[in-house]
C-alpha positions in Angstrom: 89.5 97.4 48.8 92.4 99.9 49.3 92.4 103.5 48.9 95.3 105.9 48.7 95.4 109.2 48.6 98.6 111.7 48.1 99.1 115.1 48.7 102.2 115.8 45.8 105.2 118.3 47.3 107.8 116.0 46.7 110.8 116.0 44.0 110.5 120.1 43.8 113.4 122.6 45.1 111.6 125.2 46.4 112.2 128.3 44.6 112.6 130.5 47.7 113.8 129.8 51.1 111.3 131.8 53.5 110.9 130.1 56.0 106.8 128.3 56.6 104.9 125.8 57.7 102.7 123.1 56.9 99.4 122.8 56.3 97.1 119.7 56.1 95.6 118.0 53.2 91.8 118.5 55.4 89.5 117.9 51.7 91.9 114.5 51.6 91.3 113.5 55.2 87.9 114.4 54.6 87.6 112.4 51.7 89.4 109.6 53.6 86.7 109.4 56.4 83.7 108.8 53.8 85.9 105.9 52.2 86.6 104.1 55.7 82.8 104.3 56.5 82.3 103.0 53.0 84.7 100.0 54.2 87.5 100.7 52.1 91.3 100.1 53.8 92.8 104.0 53.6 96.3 105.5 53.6 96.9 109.1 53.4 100.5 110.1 52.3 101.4 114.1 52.3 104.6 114.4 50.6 104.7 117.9 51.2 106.5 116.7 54.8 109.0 115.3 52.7 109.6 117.4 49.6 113.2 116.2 48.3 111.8 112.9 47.9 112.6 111.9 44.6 109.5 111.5 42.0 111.0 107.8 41.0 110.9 106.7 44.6 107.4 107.4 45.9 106.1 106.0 42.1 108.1 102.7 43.1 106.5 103.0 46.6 102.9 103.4 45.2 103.1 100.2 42.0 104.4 98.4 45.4 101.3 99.4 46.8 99.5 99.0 43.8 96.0 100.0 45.9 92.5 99.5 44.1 92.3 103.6 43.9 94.6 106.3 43.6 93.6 110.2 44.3 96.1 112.3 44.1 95.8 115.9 44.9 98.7 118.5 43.1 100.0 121.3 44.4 101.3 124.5 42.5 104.6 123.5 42.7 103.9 119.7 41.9 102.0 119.6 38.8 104.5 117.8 36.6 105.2 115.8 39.4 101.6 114.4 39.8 101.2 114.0 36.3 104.3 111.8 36.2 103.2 110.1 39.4 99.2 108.9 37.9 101.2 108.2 34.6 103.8 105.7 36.2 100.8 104.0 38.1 98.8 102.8 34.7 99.7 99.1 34.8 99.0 98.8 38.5 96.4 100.8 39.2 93.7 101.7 37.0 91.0 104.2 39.0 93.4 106.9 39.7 92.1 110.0 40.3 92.5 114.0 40.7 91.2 116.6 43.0 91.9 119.6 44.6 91.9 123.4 44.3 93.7 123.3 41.5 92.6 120.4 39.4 89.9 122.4 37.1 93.1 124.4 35.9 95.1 121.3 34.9 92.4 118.8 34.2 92.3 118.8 30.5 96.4 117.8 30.8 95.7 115.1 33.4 92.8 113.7 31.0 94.6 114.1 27.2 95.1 110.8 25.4 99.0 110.7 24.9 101.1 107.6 23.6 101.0 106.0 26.8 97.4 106.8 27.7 95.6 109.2 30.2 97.6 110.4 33.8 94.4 110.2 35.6 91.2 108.6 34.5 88.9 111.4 35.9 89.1 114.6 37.7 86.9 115.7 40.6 86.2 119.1 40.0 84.8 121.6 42.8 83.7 120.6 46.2 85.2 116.5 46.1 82.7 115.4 49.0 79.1 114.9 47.1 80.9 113.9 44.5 82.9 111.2 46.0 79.7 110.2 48.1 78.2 109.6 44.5 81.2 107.7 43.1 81.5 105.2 46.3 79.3 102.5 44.5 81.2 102.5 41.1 84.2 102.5 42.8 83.7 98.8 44.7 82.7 98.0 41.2 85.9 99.5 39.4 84.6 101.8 36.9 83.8 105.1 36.3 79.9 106.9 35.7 79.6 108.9 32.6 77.8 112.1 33.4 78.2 112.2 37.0 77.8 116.0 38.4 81.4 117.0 39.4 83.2 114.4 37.6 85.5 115.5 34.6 86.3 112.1 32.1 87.8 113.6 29.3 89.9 116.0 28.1 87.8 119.3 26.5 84.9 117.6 28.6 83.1 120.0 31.2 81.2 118.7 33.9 77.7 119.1 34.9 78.1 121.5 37.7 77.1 120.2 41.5 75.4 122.6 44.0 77.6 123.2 47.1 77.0 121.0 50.1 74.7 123.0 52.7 74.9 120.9 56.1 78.5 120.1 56.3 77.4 118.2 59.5 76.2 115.5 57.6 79.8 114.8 56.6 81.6 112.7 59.0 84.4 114.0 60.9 87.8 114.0 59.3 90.0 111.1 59.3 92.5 112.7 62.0 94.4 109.6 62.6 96.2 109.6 59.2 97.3 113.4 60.4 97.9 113.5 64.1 102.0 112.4 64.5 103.0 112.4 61.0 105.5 115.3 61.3 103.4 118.7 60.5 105.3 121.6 61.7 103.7 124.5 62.8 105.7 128.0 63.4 103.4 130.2 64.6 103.7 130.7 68.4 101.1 128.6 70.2 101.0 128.3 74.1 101.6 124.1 74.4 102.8 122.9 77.2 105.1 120.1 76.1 106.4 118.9 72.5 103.8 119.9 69.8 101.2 117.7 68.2 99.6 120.1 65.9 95.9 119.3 64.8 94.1 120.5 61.8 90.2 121.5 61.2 88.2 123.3 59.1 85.0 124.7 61.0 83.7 126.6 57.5 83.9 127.1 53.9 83.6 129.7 52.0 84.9 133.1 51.3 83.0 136.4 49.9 85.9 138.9 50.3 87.0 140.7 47.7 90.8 141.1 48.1 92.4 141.5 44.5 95.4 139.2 45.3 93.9 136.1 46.4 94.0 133.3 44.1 90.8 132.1 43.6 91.3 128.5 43.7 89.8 127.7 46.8 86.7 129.9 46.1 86.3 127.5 43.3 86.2 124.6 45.0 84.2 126.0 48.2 82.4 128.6 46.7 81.9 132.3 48.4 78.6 131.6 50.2 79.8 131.0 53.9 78.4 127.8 55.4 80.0 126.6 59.0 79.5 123.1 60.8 77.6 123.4 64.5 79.6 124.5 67.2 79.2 120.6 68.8 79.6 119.0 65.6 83.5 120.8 65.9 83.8 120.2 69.0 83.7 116.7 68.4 86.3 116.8 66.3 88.5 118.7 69.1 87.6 115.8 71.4 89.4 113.3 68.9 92.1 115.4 67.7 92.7 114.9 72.2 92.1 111.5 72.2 94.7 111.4 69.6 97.6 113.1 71.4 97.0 116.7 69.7 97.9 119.6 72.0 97.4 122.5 69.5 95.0 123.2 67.0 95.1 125.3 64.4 91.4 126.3 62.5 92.6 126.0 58.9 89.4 128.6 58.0 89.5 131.3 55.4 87.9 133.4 57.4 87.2 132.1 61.1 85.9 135.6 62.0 83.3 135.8 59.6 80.1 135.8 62.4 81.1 136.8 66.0 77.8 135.0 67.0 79.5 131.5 65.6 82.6 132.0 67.7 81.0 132.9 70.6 78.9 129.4 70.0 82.1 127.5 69.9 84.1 128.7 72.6 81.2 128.4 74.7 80.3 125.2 73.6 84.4 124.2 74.3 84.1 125.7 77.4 81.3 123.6 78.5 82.6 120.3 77.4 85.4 121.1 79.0 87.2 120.5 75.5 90.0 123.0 75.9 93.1 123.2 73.4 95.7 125.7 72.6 94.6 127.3 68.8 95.0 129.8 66.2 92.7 130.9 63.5 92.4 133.6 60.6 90.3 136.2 61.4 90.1 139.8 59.6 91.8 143.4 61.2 88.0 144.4 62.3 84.9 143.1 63.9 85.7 141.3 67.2 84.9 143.2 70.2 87.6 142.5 73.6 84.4 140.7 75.4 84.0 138.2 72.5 88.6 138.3 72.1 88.3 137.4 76.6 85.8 134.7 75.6 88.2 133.3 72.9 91.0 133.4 75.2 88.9 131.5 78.1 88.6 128.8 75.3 91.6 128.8 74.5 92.9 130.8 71.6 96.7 131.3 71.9 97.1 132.9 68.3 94.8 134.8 66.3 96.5 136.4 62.5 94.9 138.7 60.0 96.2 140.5 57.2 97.0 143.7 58.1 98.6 144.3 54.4 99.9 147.9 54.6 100.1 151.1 56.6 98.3 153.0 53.7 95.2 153.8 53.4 95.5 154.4 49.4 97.1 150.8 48.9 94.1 149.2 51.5 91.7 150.6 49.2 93.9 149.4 46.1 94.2 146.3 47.3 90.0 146.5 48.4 91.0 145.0 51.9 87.8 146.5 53.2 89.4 147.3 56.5 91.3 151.0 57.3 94.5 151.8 59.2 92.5 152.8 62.0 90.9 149.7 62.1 93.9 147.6 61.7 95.6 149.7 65.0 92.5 148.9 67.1 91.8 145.4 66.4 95.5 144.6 67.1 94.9 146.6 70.4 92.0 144.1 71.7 93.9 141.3 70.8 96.4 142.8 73.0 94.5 143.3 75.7 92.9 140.0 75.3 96.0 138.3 75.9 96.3 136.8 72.7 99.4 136.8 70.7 99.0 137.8 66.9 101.0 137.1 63.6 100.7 139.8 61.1 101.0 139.5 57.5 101.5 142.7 55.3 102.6 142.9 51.5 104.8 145.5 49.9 105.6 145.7 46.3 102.1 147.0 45.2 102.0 148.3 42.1 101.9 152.0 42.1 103.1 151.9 45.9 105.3 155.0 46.6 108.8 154.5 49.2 106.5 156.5 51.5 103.5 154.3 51.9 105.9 150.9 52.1 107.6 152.6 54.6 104.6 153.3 56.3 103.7 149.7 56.2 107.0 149.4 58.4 105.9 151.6 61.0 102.7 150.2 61.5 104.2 147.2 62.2 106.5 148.6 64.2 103.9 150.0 66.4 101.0 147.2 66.4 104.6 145.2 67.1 103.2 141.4 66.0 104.3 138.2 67.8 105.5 137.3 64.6 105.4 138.9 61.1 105.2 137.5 57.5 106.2 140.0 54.3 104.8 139.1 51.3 105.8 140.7 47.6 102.8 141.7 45.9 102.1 138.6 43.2 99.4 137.9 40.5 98.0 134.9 40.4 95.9 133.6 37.5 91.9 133.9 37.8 92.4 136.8 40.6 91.8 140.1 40.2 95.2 141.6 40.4 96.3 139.4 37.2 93.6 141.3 35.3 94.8 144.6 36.5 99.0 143.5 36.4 98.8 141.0 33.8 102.7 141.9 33.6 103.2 141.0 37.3 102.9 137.6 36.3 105.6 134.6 37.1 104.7 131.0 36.8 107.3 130.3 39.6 106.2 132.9 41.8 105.1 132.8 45.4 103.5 134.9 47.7 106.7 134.7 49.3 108.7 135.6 46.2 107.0 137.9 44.3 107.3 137.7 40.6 110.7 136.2 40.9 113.1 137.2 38.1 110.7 139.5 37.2 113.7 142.9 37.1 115.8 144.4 40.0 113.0 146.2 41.4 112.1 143.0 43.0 115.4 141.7 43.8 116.1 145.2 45.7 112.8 144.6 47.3 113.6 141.2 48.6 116.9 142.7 50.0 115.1 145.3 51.7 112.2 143.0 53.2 115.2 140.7 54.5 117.1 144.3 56.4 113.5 144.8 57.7 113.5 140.7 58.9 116.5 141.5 60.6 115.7 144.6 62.6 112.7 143.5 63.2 113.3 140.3 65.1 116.9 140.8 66.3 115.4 143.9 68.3 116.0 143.0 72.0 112.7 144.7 72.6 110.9 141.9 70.3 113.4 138.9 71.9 112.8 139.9 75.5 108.6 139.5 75.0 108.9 136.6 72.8 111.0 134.7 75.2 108.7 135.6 78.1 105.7 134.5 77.0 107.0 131.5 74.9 109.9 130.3 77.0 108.1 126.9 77.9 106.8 126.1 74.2 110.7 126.8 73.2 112.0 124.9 76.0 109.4 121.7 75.2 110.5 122.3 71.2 114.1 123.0 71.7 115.0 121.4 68.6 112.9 121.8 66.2 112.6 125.5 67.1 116.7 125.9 67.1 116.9 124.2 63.4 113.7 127.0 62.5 115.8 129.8 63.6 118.5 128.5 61.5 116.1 128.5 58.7 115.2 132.3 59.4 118.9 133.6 59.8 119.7 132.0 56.5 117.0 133.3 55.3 117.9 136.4 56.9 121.3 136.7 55.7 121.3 135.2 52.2 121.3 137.8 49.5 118.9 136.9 46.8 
């Protein structure tokens, strides 16, 4: 039996240049591990790596595949892509699936009876694991259950819901082998020594934060209650990502800092296994003291980003960050101290946010001064807070990168002035003189992909919107 799973960002021109990275599909590698135990043949393709693919070559590619199953996981960007893609695959492949994030948002399209039938013939809706695990039997037999929890069949149809998973050790480990090599790009700075094999893992799920601008997607899917896997249990999975030729990994966590206690388990538990990578991770602007940051280091954290947001206090509590200016300044400190380099990400364009406080925002970046910095506009998305409170901040095409794009001049003068701050920021000798001593070697071992990144940014940098 043969299993193919797709991560859809092909056949779409970005809207907006900024430059970014990649992130892997970890819920499809995931899914891909309990289907090679189950004995099924996998491939996992992630289009995102090559997004000006065009639609009518990657459906050719998967009829000539024509595998026994078909999951396909849409992006934001991709919807009408994936539809198309299950759609085309109808004669030649009839358990296709959907799941992801976004999937309970777009399954009633994916499901609807048109003149040419359904795009997908069901839709795994919330955390895909238990589900799938469920599924494995009628899937060797080619059909799907009615009435399985988790499992959406028809249009208008909703699901019996399905508790969350609470060991996530009982899951197997990621299939890394469909990730490690395949051409992920990572662009934070990470202290490899030689060209960059970027790793992915998840070491938790769930997220209870309250921040108004986070789509809430991924809550969805992994809930808010916070559940982590055993420090060993992720260690193991460091191990392979080694054995596979990764030198960098980078914990793909919502929120990695959530208990100081669990990271001090893990990088002691690296430490003693002698399982020692380069890595970055998420944590929040508050809450790890510099013994625990010296541990991390030990262990081997090169990069460590929270969300600053802004240098006011009135848009923190706005925006119910939870954290204070104060706090922000002192965290960034430790990590400082620690040794660790940190990326930054602040957003201007807050409703109600006065010249004043934005330019605050600049300052405080200014003085924290991050290894590397990412501006956000302030965007609504649907089911989050902020699209309550802005309904009129809303753009169907809009990033966090872009804002509400089109949305008036307001945001086009805003775009122009996050570029002049781009430019001051990282043209500053200051900022190139430490960046090049501390990441010379990474450079040097990534000399090209790093010089066509900074051609990216001073595109970026220049182009007026």
């Amino acid at each position: 039996m043969r299993a193919l799973l797709i991560n859809v960002g092909h056949g779409q021109s970005p809207a907006d240049p900024h430059p970014r990275h990649h992130v892997a599909p970890m819920d499809l590698a995931q899914c891909a591990a309990l289907l090679e135990a189950d004995g099924w043949r996998v491939e996992l393709w992630d289009t995102v790596l090559t997004p000006q693919a065009a639609p009518a070559e990657i459906e050719a590619r998967v009829r000539q595949k024509a595998p026994d199953l078909l999951i396909v996981r849409p992006l934001h960007a991709s919807l009408h892509t994936a539809e198309h893609l299950l759609r085309s695959q109808a004669g030649s492949t009839p358990l296709r699936l959907a799941m992801g994030p976004l999937v309970p948002h777009v399954a009633d399209d994916l499901l609807a009876e048109g003149p040419e039938g359904r795009a997908a013939e069901g839709a795994i809706v919330g955390e895909p694991e238990p589900t799938l695990i469920e599924l494995l039997p009628h899937l060797r037999a080619g059909r799907l259950p009615e009435a399985l929890p988790g499992l959406r069949l028809r249009a208008g149809q909703r699901e019996r819901p399905r508790a969350f998973l609470k060991d996530l050790d009982a899951l197997p480990i990621p299939s890394q082998h469909l990730l490690v090599g395949r051409g992920y790009r990572f662009r934070y700075p990470l202290d490899v020594d030689g060209p960059l094999r970027i790793g992915y893992v998840l070491t938790s799920r769930g997220c209870a934060l309250g921040c108004i601008f986070c789509a809430p997607v991924e809550r969805e899917t992994f809930g808010t209650k916070y559940r982590f896997r055993s420090a060993d249990h992720v260690v193991d999975e460091l191990a392979r990502l080694r054995d596979l030729g990764a030198n960098g990994v980078y914990f793909i966590d919502d929120f990695f800092g959530f208990s100081p206690r669990r990271i001090r388990e893990l990088c002691e538990a690296m430490l003693r296994r002698d399982v020692v990578l380069p890595w970055c991770a998420q944590v929040r602007a508050q809450g790890l003291s510099l013994d625990l940051l010296r541990l991390m280091r030990r262990a081997g954290c090169s990069t460590l980003c929270f969300g600053a947001e802004s240098g006011s206090d009135r848009v923190l509590g706005l925006l119910r960050k939870g954290v204070t200016v104060a706090e922000v300044r002192e965290q960034a400190a430790r990590i400082r101290q620690a040794g660790i380099q940190l990326v930054g990400y602040f957003i201007v364009g807050v409703p109600g946010e006065t010249d004043a406080e934005r330019q605050s925002t600049y300052d405080l970046i200014d003085e924290i001064a991050p290894d590397l910095v990412q501006l956000h506009i302030f965007n609504v998305f649907p089911g989050a807070p902020a699209m309550e409170m802005f309904p009129e901040r809303y753009v169907e095409e809009g990033t966090k990168f872009t804002g509400p794009l089109g949305l008036d001049q307001r945001m086009i003068a805003l775009d122009r002035e996050r570029r002049r701050f781009y430019r001051r920021y990282y043209l500053n000798p200051r900022y190139l003189g430490r960046a090049l001593r501390r990441r010379w070697r990474p450079l040097l071992h990534n000399f090209g992909e790093e010089a066509e990144f900074v051609a990216r940014t001073t595109r970026f940098f220049l182009e007026r919107p």
